[in-house]
Structure formats: C-alpha cells, structure tokens
C-alpha positions in Angstrom: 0.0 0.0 0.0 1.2 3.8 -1.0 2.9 4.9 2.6 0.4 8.7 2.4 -2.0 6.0 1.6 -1.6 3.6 4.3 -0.6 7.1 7.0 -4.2 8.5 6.0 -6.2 5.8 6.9 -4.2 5.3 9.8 -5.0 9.4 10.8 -8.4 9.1 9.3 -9.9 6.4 10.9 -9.7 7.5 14.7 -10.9 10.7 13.2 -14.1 9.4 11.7 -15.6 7.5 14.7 -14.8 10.7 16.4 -16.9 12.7 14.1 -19.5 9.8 14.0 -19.9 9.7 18.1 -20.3 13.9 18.1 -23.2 13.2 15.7 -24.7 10.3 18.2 -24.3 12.7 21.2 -27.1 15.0 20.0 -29.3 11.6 18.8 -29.1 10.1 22.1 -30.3 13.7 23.5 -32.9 14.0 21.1 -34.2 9.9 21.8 -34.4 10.7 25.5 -35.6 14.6 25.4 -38.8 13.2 23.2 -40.4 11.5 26.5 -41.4 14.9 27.2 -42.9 16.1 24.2 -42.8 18.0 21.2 -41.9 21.4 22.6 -39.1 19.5 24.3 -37.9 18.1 21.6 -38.0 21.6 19.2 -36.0 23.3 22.0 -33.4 20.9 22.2 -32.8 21.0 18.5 -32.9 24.1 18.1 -30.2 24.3 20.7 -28.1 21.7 19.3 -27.9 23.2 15.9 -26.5 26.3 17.2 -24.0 24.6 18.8 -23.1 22.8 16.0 -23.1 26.7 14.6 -20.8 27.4 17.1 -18.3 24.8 16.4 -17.5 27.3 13.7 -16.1 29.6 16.5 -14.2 26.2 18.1 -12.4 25.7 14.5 -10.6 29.2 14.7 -7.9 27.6 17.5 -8.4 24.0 17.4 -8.0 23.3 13.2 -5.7 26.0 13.0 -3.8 24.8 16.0 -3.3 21.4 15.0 -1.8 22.7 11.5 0.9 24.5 13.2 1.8 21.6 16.1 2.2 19.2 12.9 4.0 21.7 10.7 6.5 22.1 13.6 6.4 18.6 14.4 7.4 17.7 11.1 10.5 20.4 11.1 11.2 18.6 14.8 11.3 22.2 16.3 10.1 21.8 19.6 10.2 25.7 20.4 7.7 26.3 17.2 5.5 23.7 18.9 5.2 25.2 22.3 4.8 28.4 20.2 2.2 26.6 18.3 0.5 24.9 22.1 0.6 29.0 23.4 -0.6 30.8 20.7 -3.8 28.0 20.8 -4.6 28.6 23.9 -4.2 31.8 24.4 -6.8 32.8 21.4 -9.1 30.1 23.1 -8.9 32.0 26.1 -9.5 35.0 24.2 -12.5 33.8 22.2 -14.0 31.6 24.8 -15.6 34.1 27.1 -17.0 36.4 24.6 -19.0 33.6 23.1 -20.2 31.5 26.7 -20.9 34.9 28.7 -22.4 36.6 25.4 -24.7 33.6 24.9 -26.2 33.1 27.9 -26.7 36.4 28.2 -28.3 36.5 24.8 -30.2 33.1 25.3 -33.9 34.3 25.2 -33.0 36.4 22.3 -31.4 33.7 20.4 -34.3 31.5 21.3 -36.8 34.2 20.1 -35.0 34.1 17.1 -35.3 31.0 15.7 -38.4 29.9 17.8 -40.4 33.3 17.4 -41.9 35.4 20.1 -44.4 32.9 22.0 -44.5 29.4 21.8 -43.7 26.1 25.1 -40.6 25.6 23.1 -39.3 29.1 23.7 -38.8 28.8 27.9 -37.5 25.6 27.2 -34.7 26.5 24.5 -33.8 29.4 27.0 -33.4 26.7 30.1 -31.0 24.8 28.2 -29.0 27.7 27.0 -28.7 28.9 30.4 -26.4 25.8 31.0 -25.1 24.8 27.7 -23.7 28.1 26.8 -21.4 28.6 30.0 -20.6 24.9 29.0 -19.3 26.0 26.1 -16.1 26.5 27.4 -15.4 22.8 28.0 -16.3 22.2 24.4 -14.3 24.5 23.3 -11.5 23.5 25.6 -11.9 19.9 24.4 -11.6 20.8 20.9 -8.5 22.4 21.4 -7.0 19.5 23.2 -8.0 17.3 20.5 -6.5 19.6 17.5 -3.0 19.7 20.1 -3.4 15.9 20.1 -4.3 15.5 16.1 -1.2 18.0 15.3 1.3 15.4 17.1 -0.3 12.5 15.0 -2.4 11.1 17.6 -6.1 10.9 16.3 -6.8 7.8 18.5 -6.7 9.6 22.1 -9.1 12.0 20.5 -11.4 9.0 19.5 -11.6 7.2 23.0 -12.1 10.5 24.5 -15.2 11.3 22.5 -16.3 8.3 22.8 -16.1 7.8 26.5 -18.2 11.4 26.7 -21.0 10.0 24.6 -20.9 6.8 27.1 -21.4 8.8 30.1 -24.6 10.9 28.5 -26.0 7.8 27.3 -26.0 6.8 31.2 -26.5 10.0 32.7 -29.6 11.3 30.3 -31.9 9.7 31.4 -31.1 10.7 35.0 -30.7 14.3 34.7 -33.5 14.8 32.1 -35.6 12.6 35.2 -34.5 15.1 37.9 -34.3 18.3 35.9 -36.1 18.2 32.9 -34.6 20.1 29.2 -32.3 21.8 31.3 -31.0 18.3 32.4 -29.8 17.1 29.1 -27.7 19.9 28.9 -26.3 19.5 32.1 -25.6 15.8 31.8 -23.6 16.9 28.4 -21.7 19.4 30.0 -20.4 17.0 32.9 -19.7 14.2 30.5 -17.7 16.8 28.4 -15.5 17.4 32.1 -14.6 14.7 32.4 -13.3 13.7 29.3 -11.7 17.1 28.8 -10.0 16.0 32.4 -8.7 12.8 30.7 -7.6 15.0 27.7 -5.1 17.5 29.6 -3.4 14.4 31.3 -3.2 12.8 27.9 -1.2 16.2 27.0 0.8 16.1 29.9 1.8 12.4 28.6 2.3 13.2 24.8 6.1 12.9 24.5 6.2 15.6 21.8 4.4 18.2 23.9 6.5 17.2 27.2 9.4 17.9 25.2 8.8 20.9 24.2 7.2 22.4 27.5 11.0 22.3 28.3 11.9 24.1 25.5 11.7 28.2 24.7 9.0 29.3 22.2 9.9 30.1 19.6 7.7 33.2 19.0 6.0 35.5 21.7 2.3 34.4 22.9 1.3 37.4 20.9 3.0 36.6 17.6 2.0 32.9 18.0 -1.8 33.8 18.8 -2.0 36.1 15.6 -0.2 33.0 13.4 -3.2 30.7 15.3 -5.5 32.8 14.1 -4.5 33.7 10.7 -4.1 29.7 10.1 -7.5 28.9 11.6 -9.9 31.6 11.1 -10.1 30.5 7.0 -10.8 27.1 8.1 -13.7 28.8 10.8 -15.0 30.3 7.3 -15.6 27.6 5.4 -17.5 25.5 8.3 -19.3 28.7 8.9 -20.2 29.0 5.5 -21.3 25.4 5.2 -23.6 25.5 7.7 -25.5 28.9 6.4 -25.9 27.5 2.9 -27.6 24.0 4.6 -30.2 25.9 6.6 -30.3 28.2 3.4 -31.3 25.0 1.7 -33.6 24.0 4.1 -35.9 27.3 3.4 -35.9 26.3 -0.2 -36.8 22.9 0.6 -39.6 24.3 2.7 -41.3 25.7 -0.3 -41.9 22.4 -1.5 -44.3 21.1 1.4 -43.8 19.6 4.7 -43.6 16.3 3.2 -40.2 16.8 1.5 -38.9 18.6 4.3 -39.3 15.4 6.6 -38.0 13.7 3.7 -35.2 16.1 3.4 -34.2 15.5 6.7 -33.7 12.3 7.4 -32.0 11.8 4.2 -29.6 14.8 5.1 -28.9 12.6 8.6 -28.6 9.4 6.9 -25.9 10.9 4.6 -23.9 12.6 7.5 -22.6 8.4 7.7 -20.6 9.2 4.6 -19.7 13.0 4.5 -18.4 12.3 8.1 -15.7 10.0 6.5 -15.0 12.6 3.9 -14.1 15.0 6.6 -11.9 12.6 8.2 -10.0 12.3 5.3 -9.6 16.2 5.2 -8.4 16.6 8.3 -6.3 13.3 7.8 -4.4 15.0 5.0 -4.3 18.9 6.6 -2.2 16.8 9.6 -0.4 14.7 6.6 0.3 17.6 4.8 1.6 20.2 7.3 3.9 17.4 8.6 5.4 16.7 5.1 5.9 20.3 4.4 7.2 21.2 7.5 10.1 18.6 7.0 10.8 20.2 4.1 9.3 17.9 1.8 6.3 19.1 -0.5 3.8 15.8 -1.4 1.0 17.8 -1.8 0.1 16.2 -5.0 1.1 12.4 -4.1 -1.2 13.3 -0.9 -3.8 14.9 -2.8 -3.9 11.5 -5.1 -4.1 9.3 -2.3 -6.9 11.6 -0.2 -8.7 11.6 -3.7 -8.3 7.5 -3.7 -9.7 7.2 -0.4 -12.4 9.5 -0.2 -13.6 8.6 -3.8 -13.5 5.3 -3.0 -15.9 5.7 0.1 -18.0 8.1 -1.8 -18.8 5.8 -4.4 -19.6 2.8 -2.1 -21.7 5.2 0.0 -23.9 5.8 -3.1 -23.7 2.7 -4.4 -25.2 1.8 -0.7 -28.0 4.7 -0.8 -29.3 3.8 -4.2 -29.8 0.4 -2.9 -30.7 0.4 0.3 -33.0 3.5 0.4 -36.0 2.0 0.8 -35.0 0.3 3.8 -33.5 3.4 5.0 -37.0 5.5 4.9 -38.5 2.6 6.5 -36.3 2.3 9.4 -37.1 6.1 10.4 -41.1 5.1 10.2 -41.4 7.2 7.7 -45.0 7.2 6.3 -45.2 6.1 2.3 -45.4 10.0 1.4 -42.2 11.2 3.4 -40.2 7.8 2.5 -41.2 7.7 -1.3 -39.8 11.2 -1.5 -36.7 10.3 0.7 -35.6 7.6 -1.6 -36.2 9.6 -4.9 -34.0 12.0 -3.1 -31.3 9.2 -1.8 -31.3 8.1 -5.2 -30.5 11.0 -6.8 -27.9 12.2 -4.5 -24.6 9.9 -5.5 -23.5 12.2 -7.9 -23.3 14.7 -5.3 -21.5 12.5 -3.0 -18.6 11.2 -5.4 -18.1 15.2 -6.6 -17.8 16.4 -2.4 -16.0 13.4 -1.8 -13.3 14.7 -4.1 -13.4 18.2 -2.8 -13.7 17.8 0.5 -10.3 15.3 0.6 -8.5 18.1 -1.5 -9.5 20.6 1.3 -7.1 19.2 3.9 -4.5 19.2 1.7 -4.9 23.0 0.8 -5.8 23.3 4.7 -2.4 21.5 5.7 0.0 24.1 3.3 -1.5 27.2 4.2 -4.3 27.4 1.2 -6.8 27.9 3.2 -8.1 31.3 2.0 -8.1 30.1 -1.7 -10.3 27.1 -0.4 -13.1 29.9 1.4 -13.3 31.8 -1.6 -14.3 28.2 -3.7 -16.4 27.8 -1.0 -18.2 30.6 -0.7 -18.8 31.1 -5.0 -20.0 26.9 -4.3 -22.9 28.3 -1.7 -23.4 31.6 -3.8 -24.9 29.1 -6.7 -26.1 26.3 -4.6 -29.1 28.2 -3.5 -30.2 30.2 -6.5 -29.7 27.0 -8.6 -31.9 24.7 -6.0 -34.7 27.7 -6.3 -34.8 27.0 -10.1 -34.5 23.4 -10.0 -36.9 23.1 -6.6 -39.7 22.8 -9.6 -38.6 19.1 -9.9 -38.7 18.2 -6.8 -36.2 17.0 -4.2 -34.3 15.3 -7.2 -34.1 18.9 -8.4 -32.6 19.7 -5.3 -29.9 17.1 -5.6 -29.0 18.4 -8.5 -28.4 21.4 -7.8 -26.1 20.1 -4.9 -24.1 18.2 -7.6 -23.8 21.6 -9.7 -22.7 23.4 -7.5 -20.2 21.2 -6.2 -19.1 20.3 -9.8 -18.0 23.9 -10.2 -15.9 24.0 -7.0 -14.4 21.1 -7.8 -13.7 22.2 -11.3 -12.1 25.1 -9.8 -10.0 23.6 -7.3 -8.7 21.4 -10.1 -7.3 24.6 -11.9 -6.1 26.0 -8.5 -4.5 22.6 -8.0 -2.5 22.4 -11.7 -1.1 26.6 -11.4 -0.3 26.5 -7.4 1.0 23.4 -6.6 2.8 22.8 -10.0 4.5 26.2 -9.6 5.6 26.2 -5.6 6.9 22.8 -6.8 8.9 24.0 -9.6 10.8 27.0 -7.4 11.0 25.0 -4.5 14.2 24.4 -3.4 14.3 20.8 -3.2 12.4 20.2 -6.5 15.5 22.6 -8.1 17.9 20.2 -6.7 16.2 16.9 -7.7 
C-alpha cells in the first residue's frame, strides 16, 4: 500500500468515529428529550444546531492549531511547537468568554430568534442555554485538546475521548432529564464533556512531543503565536461557517416544497452525514499529513492529494452505491410514512453524484488546509454556496431530485475550480521550490 496512503487511513480512521460519536451525542439527547414532548424536543434541537453553529467559532484555534503543532512537528522544532500549544490557547482564552458569557446572556433572544416570540418551546430553549452556553467553554477547551493531540499525529486519544463522553450521556440522560427536565440534558452533556476534557489535559501532559517541548523556549512570543493561530485557523472557521448557512439556506428552499419533502429532506440529510463524516476525516487526515510533510521540508501535496482523492472517492462511491440500494429500507427504518419515504428515496437516489463530486473536494480541502491554502479554499467555498441556493430555487420545480442536482452543480464547479487551482499553485511552488531545483 502507498505509505500517504496507508498514513491517512491510519489518521483518518480515529478521526471518523470521532466525528461519528459527536453526531450520536445530540441523537441520544434527542431519543431521551422526546419523553417529554414536542416542545421539548424543538428546544433541544434548536439548541443543538447552534451549537453545531458554534463549532464554527471552536475551529478558529483548534483546526488551525493542529496545523501548526504538525507543521513544527514535522521540522522537529520543539520551540515552534510550544509556540504553536501557546498561541492555541491563548486565542481560546481569548475567544471563549466572549462567546459562553455573550450567549447566555443573549439566550432568550437567540431562542426568540429561531423559535419566534411565543411558543412552550421558547422557555425551554432558554433553560437549556442557560447551562449549555457557560458549557461552552469545555467544548471549546476539548476541541482544542484534541487539535493539540491531532497536530502530534495522535487521532486515537481524540477517539476514545469522544467516545467515552458519549458513554457517560447515554447513562447520565436519562437521570438528569428525570431530575431536571430540558435543562438536564444539557447538564448531563456538559459533565460528561468534564470529564473527558479532564482525561484530555493528562493525555497532553503524557504526549512525549508536547513534554518535550514544555522544556523548550517558544519560539515566538504568545502574541506573535496567537495572531499566526488565528490567521491559520480563522479561513478554516469560514468555510465551516459558511457550510452551515448554505444547509439551513437550503432548508428554506426545501420548505417551499411542502412539509412532506422537508421530513423527507431531513432524514435523508442525517442518513448521509454516515458518509460526509468519513470525507471530513480524510480532510483533516491530510491537513495533519500535509503540514507534517511540508514542514520537513518535503512538498507531497500532489502524491497526498492523489491518495486523499483514492480514499475518499472510493468511500464516496460505495456510500452511493449503498444509498441507491438500500434507500427503501432506510426510509423505512425512520417510520417514515409512504409519502415522506417515497420522497426520501427519490432524493437518496438521486444524490450519489453529489457524493462522489464532495468526496473529491472535501479530501483536497485538507491538503490546501495542511500548506496554508486555506483562503483560496473559502473563496471556492463561498462562490459553491453563492450558486447552490439560487440553482436549488430554479431546479426546486422538480422536486427534491431537483434539489440534488443542484447540490451536484454546484459542487461540480468548486471542484472544477479547485482542479485549476491545484495544476497553477501546486505545479509552480513545486517547480521553485528548493528541493524540487535540486532533484
């Protein structure tokens, strides 16, 4: 097997039953939360989704972070690491309080928001900010321990971790929603988060590369190092950001088209989080891969992209392979009634091309991500969403396989353009870059 191969399955892997348990946390929430009814239920979601909004905010230190750890791990300069460890935390610490004390102090706002002005969900939605927000700045702390951990190569900590927190709210959920209601999901969250943030700084205080280099001097002041953090990270913060806007952009377009296909719409959009969850792994498999490489001098950015593209693609296609098969049973397992899972299957049928084209795009991201193209990738990102939504308006007509294709469309033309960005970027740093001169 091709070694970037065989190192990105061995970084991706951990990664992806990371992602996959951080999906499961706000499921098992959601199973437990329904005992008490609908406006339960809406409250919770709606407060889930903003955090999920929120990890946006998370990805400014802890993406950018773990770039810079790897980059320095791959020149072995242990100063540039602790650099890289300072600069990470101190922007956490900078970032952190505006967002926890500015949310719960904004929590019946926010929940106006999205819930509108009267409503049982409203109350509830407030409740459960008042404790998940100052929570926040565990999850925010633990995503920042698990970028330190992904920079030095270790994705697997970052996996038990995560799922050891999703064990503990599986067995304190029902407890805590018994004793204190909405409220008590997010409580039982926020402990299980402790603790496995608690496990997390020990794991750092073991990590030989980090030991190491809490002996050494940094090699740039907290100041310099926080800006670098945040110049690295904040693209990366974009593009998630601007994900997320253009899906709930989506949904408002799917709305126009009934309540049936919106139900339909969403489960489907769950069931295919299975697959673009192992995409993402792969990114962030090759941003660590890359970073490493280049900062050992070595530039592999197009052997890496090649293998990300392998392994990616490959999952993509079984993914909708698996979809267009299986989509019947799919709908069914959600006890979907026959007008919600006849238009879920149209819709999971229609949808592999979709997959195979972000499959591509998303691998290629984490290689751009990894050698500081991270700004080209937001601006490719951002024309993707700019057409996405006029281009599902026009094709809506047809239905949720309209919608679908105006998914692949858009993506086709992202990835069209990352290929040209790929051929004049990488072919020409390779060219005047000092080892490729002396080769």
């Amino acid at each position: 097997m091709n070694a970037h191969r065989r190192q990105l399955m061995a970084l991706a892997h951990p990664v992806y039953l990371s992602l996959l348990a951080s999906v499961a946390a706000g499921l098992i929430n959601t199973v437990w939360v329904s005992r008490l009814g609908g406006p339960a239920v809406a409250a919770v979601a709606v407060a889930t989704n903003t955090e999920n909004v929120l990890l946006g905010v998370a990805l400014v230190f802890a993406s950018g972070t773990t770039v810079l750890v790897a980059e320095a791990r791959g020149a072995r300069d242990p100063g540039a690491v602790r650099a890289a460890v300072r600069g990470g935390w101190a922007l956490c610490a900078l970032v952190t309080p505006v967002v926890a004390v500015g949310g719960f102090l904004l929590r019946e706002p926010l929940s106006r928001l999205v819930l509108g002005d009267d409503g049982p969900a409203l109350p509830l939605a407030a409740a459960y900010f008042a404790v998940s927000m100052p929570g926040l700045a565990v999850f925010f702390a633990q995503n920042l321990v698990d970028g330190l951990l992904k920079g030095t190569g270790d994705t697997r900590t970052p996996m038990r971790l995560a799922l050891l927190a999703n064990a503990l709210i599986l067995a304190l959920d029902p407890l805590f929603i018994h004793l204190y209601g909405v409220p008590g999901a997010a409580a039982a969250t926020v402990l299980s988060r402790s603790v496995a943030l608690g496990l997390g700084l020990l794991a750092l205080r073991r990590n030989a590369l980090l030991r190491k280099a809490a002996t050494t001097p940094p090699a740039a002041s907290t100041r310099a190092a926080l800006r670098r953090a945040l110049r690295t990270g904040l693209p990366m913060s974009l593009d998630f950001t601007v994900r997320q806007a253009g899906t709930l952009g989506l949904v408002a377009v799917v709305a126009r088209l009934g309540v049936t296909a919106v139900a339909a719409y969403a489960i489907a959009y769950k069931v295919l989080y299975v697959a673009t969850m192992a995409f993402y792994a792969v990114r962030q498999a090759a941003s660590i891969h890359t970073a490493h490489t280049r900062g050992a001098g070595q530039d592999a950015r197009r052997a890496i992209g090649r293998q990300a593209l392998l392994v990616s693609g490959t999952v993509g296609l079984a993914a909708a392979l698996l979809l267009a098969a299986a989509a019947p049973w799919i709908m069914a397992a959600f006890a979907a009634g026959p007008a919600v899972a006849h238009e879920g299957v149209l819709f999971l049928r229609c949808v592999g091309p979709y997959l195979l084209l972000m499959a591509g795009f998303i691998a290629l991201g984490g290689v751009f991500e990894g050698s500081g193209g991270s700004p080209l990738l937001l601006r490719v990102t951002l024309l993707g969403t700019a057409l996405q939504l006029p281009l599902a308006h026009v094709l809506s007509g047809l239905g949720l396989p309209g919608v679908a294709l105006a998914l692949a469309l858009a993506m086709g033309v992202q990835c069209a353009v990352v290929a040209v960005l790929t051929r004049r970027s990488w072919g020409r740093e390779e060219a005047e870059a000092p080892w490729a001169r002396a080769a």
